[in-house]
C-alpha positions in Angstrom: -16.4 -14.2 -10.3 -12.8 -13.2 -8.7 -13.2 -13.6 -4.7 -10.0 -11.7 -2.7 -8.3 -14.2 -0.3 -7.2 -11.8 2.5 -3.9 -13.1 2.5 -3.2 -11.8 -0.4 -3.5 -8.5 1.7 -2.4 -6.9 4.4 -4.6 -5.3 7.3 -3.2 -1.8 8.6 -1.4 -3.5 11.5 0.7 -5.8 9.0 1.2 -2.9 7.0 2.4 -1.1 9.8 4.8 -4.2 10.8 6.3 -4.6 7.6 6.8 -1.0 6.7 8.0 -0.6 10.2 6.2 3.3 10.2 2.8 4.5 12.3 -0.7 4.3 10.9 -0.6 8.1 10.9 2.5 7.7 8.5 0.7 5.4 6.3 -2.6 7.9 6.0 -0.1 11.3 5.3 1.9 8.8 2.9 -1.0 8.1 1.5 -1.7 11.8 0.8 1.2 12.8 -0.3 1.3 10.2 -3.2 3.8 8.2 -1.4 1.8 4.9 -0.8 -1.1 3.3 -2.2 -4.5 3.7 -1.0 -6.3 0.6 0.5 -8.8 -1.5 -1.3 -12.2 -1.7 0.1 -12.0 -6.0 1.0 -15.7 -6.2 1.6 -18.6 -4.7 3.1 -18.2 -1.8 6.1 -14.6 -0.2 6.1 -12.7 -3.6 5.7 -9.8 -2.3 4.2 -6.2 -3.3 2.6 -3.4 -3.2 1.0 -2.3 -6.0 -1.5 0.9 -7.2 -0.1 2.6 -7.2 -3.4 2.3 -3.2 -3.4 3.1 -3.3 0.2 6.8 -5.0 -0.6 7.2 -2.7 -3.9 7.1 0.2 -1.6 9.4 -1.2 0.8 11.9 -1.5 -2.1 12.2 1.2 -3.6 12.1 2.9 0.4 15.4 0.1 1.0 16.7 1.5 -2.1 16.6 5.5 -1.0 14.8 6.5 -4.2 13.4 9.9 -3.9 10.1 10.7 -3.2 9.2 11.4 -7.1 10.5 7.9 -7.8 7.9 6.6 -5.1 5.2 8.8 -6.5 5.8 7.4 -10.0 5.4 3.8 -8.4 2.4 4.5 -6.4 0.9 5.6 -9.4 1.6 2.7 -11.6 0.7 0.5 -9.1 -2.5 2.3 -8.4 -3.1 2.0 -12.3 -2.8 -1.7 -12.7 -5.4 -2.3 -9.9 -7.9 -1.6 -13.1 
């Protein structure tokens, strides 16, 4: 069986370090399409982000893409998770 190794993730405080935005920004990004919802990482709310997704955001963010472009990602990113 596949076992997570949580650095392969990062917690909400890392996410909020390397995207240099809030943890409220994260959650409404997260509702507006705009970043990836966390992975549950094991039992309770343990949750993250994998850090690959994490630096594809910041990216396309460096890059000034519009939002739809950032949806689009999100969304393809969300996909491979399966």
């Amino acid at each position: 069986m596949f076992q997570r190794s949580d650095s392969d993730f990062f917690r909400l405080p890392r996410v909020c370090s390397a995207t240099g935005v809030s943890r409220s920004t994260i959650y409404l990004r997260i509702t507006q399409g705009l970043f990836p919802t966390p992975i549950p990482l094991g039992g309770g709310r343990i949750v993250g982000w994998p850090a690959g997704e994490v630096a594809a955001i910041n990216v396309v963010r460096i890059a000034g893409k519009p939002d739809e472009e950032v949806r689009e990602l999100v969304a393809q990113l969300e996909a491979a998770r399966m």
